[in-house]
MIBA-151488 format. One line per 10 residues: their letters; for each residue x, y, z of N, C-alpha, C. Coordinates in nm, 3 decimals, padded with zeros to 5 digits. Layout:
<rs>
a> X/Y/Z/X/Y/Z/X/Y/Z ~ ... .
</rs>
This chain:
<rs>
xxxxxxxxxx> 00.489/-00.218/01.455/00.394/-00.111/01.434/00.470/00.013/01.389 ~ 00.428/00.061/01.285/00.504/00.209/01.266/00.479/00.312/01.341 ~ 00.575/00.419/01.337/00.548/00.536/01.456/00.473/00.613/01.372 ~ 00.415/00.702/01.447/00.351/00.852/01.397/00.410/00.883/01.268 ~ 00.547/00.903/01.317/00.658/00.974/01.262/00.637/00.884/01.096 ~ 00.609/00.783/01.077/00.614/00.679/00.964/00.483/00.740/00.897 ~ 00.385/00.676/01.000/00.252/00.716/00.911/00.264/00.851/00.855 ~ 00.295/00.947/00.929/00.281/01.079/00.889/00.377/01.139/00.723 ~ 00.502/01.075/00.749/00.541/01.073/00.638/00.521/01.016/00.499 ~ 00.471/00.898/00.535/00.402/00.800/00.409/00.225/00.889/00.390 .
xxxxxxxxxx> 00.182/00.951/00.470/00.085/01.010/00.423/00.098/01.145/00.319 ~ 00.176/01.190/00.389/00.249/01.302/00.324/00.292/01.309/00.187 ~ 00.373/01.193/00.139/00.430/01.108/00.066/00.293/01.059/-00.083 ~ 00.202/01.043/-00.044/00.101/00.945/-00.059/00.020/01.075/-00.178 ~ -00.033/01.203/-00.062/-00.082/01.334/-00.127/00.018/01.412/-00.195 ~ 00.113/01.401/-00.203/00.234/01.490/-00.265/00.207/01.418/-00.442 ~ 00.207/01.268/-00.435/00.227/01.240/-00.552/00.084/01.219/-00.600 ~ -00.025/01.191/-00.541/-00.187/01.206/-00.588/-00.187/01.272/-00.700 ~ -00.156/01.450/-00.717/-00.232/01.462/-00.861/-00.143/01.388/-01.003 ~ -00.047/01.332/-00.940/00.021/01.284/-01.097/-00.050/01.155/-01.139 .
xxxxxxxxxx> -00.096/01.082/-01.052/-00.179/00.990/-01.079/-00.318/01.003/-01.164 ~ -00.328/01.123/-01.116/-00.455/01.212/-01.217/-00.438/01.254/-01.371 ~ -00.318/01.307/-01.410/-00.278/01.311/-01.504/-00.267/01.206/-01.612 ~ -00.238/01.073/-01.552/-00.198/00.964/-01.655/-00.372/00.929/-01.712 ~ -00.453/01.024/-01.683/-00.645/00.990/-01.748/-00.657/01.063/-01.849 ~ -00.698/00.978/-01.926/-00.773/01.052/-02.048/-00.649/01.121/-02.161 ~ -00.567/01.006/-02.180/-00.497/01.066/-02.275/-00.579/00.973/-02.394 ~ -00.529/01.049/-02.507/-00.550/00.939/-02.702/-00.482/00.893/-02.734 ~ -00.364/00.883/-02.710/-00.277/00.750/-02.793/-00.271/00.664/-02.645 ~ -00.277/00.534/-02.707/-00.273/00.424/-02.617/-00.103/00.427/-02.594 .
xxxxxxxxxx> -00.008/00.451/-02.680/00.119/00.422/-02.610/00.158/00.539/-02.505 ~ 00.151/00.635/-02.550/00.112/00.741/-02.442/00.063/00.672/-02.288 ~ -00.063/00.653/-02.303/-00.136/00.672/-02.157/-00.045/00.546/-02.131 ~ -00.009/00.435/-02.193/00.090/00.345/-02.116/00.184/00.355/-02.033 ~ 00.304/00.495/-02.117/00.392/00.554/-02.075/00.380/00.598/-01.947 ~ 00.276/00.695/-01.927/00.217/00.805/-01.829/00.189/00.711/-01.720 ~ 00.107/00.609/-01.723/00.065/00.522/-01.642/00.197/00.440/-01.542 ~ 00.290/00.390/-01.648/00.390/00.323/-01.603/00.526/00.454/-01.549 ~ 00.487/00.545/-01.602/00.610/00.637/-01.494/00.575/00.685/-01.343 ~ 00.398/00.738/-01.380/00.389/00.791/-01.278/00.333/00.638/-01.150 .
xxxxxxxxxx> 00.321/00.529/-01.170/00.401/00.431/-01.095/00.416/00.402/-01.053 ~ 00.578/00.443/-01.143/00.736/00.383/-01.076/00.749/00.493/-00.991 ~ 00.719/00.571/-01.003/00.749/00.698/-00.903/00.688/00.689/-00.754 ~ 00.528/00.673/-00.784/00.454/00.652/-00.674/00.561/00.525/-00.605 ~ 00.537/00.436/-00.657/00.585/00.287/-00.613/00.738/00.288/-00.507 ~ 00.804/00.344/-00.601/00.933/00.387/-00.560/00.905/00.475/-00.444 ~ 00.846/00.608/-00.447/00.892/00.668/-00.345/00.805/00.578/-00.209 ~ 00.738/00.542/-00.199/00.604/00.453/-00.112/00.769/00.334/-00.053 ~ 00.813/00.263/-00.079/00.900/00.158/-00.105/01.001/00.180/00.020 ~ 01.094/00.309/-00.101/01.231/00.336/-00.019/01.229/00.390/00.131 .
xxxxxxxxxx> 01.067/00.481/00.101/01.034/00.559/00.199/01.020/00.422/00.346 ~ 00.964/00.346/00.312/00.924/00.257/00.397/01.045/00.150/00.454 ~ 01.160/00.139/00.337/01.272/00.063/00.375/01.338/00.180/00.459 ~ 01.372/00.333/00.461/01.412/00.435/00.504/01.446/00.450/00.623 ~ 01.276/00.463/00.663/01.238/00.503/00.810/01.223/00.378/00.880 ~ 01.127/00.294/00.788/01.109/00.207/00.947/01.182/00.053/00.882 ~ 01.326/00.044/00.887/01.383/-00.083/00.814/01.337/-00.173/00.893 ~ 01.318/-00.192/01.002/01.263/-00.261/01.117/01.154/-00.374/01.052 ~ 01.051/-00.278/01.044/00.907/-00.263/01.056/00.909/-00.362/00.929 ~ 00.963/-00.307/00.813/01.002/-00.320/00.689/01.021/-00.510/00.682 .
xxxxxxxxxx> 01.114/-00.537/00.745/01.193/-00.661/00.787/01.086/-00.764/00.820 ~ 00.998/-00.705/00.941/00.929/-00.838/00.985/00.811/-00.812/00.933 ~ 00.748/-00.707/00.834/00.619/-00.734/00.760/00.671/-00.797/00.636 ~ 00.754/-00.782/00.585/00.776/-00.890/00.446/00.808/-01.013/00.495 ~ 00.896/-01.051/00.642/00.887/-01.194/00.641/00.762/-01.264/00.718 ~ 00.668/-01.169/00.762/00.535/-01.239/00.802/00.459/-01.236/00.657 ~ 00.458/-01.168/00.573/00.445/-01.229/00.464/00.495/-01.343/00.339 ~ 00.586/-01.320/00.425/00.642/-01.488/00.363/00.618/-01.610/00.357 ~ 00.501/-01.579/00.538/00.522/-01.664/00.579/00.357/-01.702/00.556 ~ 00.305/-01.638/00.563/00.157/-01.631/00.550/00.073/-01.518/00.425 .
xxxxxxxxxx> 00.100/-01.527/00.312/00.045/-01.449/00.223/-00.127/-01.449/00.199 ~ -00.172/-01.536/00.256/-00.325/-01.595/00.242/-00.357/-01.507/00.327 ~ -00.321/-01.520/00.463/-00.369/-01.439/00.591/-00.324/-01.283/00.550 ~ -00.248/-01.249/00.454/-00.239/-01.117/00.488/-00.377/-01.093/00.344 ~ -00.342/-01.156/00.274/-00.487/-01.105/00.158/-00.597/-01.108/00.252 ~ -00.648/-01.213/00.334/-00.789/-01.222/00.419/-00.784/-01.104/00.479 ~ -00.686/-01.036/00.566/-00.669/-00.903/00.640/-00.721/-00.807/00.584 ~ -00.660/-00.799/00.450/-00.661/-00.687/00.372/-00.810/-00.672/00.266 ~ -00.854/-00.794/00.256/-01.015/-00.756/00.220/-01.091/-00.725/00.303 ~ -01.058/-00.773/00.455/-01.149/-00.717/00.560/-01.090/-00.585/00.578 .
xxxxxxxxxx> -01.031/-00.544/00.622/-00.934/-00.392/00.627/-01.015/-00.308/00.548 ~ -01.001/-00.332/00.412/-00.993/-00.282/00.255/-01.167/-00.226/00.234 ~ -01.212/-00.327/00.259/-01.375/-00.365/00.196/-01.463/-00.341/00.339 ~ -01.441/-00.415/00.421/-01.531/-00.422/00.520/-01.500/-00.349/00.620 ~ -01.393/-00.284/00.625/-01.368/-00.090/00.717/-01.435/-00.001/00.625 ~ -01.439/00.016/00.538/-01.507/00.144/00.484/-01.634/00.089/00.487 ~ -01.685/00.016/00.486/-01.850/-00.034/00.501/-01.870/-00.013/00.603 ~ -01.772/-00.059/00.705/-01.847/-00.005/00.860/-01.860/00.130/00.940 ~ -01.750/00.179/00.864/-01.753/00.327/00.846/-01.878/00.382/00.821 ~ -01.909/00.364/00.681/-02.023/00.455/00.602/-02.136/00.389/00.674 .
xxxxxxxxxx> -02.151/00.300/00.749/-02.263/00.262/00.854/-02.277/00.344/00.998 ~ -02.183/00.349/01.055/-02.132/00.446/01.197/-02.135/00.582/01.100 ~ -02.106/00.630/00.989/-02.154/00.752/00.942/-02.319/00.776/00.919 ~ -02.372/00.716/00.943/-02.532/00.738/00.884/-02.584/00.766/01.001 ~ -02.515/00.796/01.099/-02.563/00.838/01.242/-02.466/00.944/01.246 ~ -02.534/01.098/01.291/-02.432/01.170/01.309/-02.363/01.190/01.452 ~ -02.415/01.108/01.557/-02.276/01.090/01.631/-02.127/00.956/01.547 ~ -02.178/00.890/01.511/-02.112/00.809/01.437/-01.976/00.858/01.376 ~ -02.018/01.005/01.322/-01.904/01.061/01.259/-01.780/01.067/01.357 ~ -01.824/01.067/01.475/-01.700/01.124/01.553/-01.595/00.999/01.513 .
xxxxxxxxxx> -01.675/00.893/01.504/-01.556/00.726/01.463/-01.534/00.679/01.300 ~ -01.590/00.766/01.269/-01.603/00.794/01.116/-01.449/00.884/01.093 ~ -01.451/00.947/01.118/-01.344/01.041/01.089/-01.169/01.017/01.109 ~ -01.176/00.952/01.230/-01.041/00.930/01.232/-01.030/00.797/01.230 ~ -01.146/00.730/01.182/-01.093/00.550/01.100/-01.039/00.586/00.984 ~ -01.170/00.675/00.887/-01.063/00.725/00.764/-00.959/00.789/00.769 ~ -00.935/00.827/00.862/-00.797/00.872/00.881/-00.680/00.760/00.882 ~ -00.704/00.666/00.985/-00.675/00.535/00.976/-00.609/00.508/00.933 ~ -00.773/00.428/00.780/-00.782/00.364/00.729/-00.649/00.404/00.618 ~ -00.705/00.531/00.536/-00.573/00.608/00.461/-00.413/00.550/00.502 .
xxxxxxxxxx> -00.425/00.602/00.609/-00.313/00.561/00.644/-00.270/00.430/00.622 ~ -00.359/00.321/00.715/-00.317/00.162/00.651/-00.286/00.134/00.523 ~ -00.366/00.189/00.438/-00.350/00.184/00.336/-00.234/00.223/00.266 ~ -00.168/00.342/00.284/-00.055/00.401/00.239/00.092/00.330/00.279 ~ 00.107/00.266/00.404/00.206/00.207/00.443/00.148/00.053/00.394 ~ 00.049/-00.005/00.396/00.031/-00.108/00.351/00.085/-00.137/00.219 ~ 00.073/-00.048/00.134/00.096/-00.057/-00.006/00.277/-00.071/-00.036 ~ 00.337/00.047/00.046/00.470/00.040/00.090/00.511/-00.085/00.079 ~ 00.474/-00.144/00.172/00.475/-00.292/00.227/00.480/-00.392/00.076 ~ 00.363/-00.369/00.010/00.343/-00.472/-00.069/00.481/-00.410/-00.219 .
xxxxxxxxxx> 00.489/-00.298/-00.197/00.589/-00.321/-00.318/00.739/-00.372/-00.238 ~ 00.780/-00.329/-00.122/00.903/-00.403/-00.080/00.897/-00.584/-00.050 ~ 00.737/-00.622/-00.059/00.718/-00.703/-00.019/00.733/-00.827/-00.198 ~ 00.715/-00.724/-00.302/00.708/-00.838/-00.442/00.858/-00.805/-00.470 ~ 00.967/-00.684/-00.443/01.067/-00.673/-00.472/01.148/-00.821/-00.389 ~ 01.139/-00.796/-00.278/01.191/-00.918/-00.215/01.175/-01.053/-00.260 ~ 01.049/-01.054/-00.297/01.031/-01.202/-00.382/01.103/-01.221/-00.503 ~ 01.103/-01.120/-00.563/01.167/-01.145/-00.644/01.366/-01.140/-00.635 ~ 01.397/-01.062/-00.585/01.536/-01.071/-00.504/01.611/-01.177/-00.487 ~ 01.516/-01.300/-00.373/01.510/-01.345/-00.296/01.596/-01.338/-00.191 .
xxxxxxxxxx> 01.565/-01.213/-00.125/01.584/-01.173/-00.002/01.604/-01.230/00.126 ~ 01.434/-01.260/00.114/01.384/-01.324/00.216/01.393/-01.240/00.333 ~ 01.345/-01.128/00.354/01.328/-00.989/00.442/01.443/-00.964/00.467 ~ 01.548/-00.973/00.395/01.697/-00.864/00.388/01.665/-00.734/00.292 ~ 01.519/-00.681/00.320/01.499/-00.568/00.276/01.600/-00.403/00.249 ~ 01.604/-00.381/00.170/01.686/-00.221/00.134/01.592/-00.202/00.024 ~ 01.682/-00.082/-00.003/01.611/00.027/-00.107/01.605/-00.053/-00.248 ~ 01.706/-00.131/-00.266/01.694/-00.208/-00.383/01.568/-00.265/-00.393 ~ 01.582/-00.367/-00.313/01.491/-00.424/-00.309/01.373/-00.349/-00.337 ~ 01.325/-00.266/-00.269/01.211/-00.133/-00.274/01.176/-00.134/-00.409 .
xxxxxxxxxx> 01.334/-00.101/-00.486/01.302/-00.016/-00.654/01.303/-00.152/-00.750 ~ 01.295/-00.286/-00.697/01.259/-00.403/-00.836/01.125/-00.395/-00.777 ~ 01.046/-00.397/-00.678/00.939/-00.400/-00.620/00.863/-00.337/-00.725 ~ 00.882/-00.151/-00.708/00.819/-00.033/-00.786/00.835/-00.083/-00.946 ~ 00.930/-00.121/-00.963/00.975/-00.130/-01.130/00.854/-00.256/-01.208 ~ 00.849/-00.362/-01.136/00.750/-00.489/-01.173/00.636/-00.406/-01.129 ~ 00.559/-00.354/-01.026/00.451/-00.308/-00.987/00.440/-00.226/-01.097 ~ 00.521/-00.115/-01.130/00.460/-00.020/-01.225/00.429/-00.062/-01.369 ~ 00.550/-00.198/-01.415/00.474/-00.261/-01.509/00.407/-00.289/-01.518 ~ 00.357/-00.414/-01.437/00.223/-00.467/-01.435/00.131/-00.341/-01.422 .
xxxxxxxxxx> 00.108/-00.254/-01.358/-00.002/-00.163/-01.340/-00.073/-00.081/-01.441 ~ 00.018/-00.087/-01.540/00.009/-00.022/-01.658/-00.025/-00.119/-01.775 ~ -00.055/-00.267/-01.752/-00.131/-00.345/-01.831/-00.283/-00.276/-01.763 ~ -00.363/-00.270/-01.900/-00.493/-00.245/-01.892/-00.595/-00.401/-01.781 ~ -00.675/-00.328/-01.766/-00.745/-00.400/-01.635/-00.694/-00.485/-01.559 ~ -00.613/-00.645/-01.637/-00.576/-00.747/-01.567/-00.485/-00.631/-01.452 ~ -00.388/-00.522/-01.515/-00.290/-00.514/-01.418/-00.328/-00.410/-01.290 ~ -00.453/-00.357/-01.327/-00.508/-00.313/-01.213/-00.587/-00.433/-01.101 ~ -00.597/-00.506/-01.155/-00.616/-00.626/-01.053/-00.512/-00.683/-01.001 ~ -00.433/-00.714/-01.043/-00.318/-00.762/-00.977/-00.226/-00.721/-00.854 .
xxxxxxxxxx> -00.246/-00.542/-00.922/-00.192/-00.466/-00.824/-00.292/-00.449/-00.705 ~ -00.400/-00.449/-00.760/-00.500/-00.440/-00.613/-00.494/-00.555/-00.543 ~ -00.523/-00.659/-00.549/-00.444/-00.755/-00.504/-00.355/-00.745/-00.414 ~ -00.247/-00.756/-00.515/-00.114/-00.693/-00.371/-00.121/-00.594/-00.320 ~ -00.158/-00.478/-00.371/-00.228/-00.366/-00.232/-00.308/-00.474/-00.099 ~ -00.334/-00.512/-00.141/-00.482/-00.592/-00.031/-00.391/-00.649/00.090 ~ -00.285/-00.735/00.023/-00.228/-00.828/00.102/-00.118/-00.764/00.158 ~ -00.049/-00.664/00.110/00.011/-00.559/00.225/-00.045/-00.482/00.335 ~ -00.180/-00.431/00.248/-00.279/-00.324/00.370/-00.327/-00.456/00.490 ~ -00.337/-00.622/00.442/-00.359/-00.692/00.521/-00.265/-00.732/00.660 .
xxxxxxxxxx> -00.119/-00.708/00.612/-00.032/-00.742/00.699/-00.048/-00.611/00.830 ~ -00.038/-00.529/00.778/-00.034/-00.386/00.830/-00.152/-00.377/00.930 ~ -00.279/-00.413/00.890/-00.407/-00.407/00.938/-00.405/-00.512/01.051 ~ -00.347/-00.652/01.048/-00.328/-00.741/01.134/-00.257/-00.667/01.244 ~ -00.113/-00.631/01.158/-00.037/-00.599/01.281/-00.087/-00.478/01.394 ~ -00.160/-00.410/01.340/-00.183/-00.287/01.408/-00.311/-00.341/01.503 ~ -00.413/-00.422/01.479/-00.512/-00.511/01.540/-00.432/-00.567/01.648 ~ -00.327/-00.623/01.633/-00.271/-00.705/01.757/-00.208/-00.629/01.826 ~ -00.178/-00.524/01.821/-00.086/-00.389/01.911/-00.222/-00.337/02.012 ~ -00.326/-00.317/01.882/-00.390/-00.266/01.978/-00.497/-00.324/02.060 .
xx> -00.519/-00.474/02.072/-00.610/-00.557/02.132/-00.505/-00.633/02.224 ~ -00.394/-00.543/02.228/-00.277/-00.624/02.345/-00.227/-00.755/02.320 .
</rs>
């Protein structure tokens, strides 16, 4: 499970680089918005990555090799996590006591999400490595480098990457379920 100290920084981390992600919209030349798309990224990707091999190498270690070990179960996690937390959310929101559990799931949730993603780029760097959860920063930056390619193919590579978003935010979402159901 990551500490405070993790989440807080990968959140941090997460809004620092948000508006550059904004930027890579609505450009006119297609090689352009490619460019824009695929730097800002490698950047996101990268810093999400190292940040996560950094602080919690630990953490780092046994979520890429429980994904090794089970990649199915962490995608199933991560569509329920992903899809069916914010649905239950915006349901417990339609009641305004509701909000009170509304508020700091999305808080959460964000969060899962942000270290989840971490996860999934140290988690395709390693595959490709072959590591096999001898995770470092390297590893981290082939992770970011293939992620930001692919991401920057039009649609297919926004699926792909969501995807592996899914199945990182899935590992993350498991693990934190079993910490906290004892």
């Amino acid at each position: 499970m990551p500490s405070l100290r993790t989440l807080a920084v990968s959140g941090f981390l997460a809004l620092a680089v948000f508006p550059a992600g904004v930027s890579a919209q609505g450009t006119s030349e297609p090689a352009l918005e490619f460019a824009l798309q695929f730097l800002v990224s490698l950047v996101i990707y990268a810093i999400l990555g190292v940040a996560l091999v950094g602080i919690g190498p630990r953490y780092a270690r046994e979520t890429v090799t429980e994904l090794h070990e089970e990649p199915i179960r962490g995608l199933l996690w991560g569509l329920l996590a992903g899809i069916g937390g914010p649905i239950v959310l915006f349901l417990f929101a339609i009641t305004i006591i509701g909000l009170i559990v509304t508020i700091p799931g999305l808080i959460v949730l964000f969060c899962v999400g942000v270290v989840g993603l971490a996860v999934a780029v140290v988690w395709v760097g390693d595959l490709l490595t072959g590591g096999h959860g001898a995770v470092g920063a390297g590893t981290a930056l082939v992770g970011a480098l293939v992620l930001a390619i692919v991401s920057a193919i039009p649609v297919l590579g926004e699926l792909i990457t969501t995807i592996v978003g899914y199945v990182g935010i899935g590992v993350v979402a498991r693990r934190l379920y079993r910490s906290w159901s004892g």
